[in-house]
N, C-alpha and C positions, 0 to 999 in steps of 0.2 A: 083200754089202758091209755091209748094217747087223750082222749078224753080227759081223762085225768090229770096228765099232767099240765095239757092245757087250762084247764080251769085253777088249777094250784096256783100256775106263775101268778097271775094279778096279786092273789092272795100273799105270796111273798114278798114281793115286792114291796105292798103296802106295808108289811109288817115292818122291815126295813128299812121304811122308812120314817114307821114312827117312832122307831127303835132308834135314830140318828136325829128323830127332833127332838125326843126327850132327852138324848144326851146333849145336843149343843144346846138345851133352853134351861139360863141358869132356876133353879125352882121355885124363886118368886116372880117369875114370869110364867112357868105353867098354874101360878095359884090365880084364880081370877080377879084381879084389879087391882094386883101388886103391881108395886114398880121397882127395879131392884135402885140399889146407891150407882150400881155400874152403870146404868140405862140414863139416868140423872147426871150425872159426870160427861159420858158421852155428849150428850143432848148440849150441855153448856162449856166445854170445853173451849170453844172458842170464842167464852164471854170471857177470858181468862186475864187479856192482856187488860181490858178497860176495869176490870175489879184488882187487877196490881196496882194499875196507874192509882186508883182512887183510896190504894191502902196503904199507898208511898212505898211502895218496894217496887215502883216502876216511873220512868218520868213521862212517858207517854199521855196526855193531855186529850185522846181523841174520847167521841162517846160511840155507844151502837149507836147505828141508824138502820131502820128498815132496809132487810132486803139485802146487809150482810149476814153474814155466817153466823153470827152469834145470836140476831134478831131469828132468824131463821131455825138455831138450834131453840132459843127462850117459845115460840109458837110449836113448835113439836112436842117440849115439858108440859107444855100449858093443853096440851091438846090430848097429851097423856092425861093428866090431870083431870079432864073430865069425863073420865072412864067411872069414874067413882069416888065417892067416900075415902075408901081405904089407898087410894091410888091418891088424892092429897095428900094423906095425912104420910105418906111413904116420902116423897118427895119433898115436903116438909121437913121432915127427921134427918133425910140426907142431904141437904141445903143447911140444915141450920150444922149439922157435923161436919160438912167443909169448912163450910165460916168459923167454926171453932177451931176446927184443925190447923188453918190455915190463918188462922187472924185475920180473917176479912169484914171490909167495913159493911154490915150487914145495912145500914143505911143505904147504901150508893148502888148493895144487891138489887136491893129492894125496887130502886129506881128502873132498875135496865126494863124492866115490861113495858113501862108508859114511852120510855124512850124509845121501844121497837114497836108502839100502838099495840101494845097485846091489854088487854083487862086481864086483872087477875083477880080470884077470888080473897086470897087473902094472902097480903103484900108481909113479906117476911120481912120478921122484927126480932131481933136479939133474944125478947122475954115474949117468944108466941109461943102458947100450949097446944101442940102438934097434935094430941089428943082431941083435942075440944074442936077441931076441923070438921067439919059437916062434907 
């Protein structure tokens, strides 16, 4: 009998714990090579002040540079990013919905990668077909 129930615990345990990562993991992150809009947001939030300054609802004049927080958030999206197919074309759709929502100059967006040295595959444009993403 003790046998048993030593051999159970692990087995609980694990269950338990996959049972607490499928709850905290929102469900296009358990789908493979989703990215969700939340994980995007995160990632560039603190690209935030220099895409104000450049859409006039901020006076602040600085740019990213490598190596702050926001260069550093733009290589973590980018690094999502080449998970896949379906993991650009996510972060696509949720990049060009902020810029819409928000009225951001999708131009000066566009710019922050080469200003933090990142390459990107395909540099966000106003009229980019999110679809047609490889």
């Amino acid at each position: 009998m003790r046998m048993v129930k030593e051999a159970s615990a692990p087995v609980v345990v694990v269950v338990v714990v996959m049972m607490v990562w499928m709850i905290e993991l929102p469900p296009a992150a358990m789908a493979q090579g989703r990215v969700s809009c939340d994980t995007v947001s995160q990632d560039i939030t603190s690209c935030a002040p220099y895409v104000a300054a450049a859409s006039g609802s901020s006076s602040s004049t600085s740019k990213p540079q490598e190596g702050d927080a926001c260069c550093e958030g733009v290589k973590q999206l980018n690094s999502r990013a080449e998970s896949g197919q379906q993991a650009r074309q996510d972060i696509c759709y949720c990049l060009k919905d902020l810029a819409t929502k928000y009225n951001l100059n999708t131009d000066y967006i566009a710019s922050i990668p080469s200003q933090c040295g990142v390459s990107v595959r395909y540099p966000l444009r106003a009229d980019i077909d999110c679809s047609q993403i490889q």
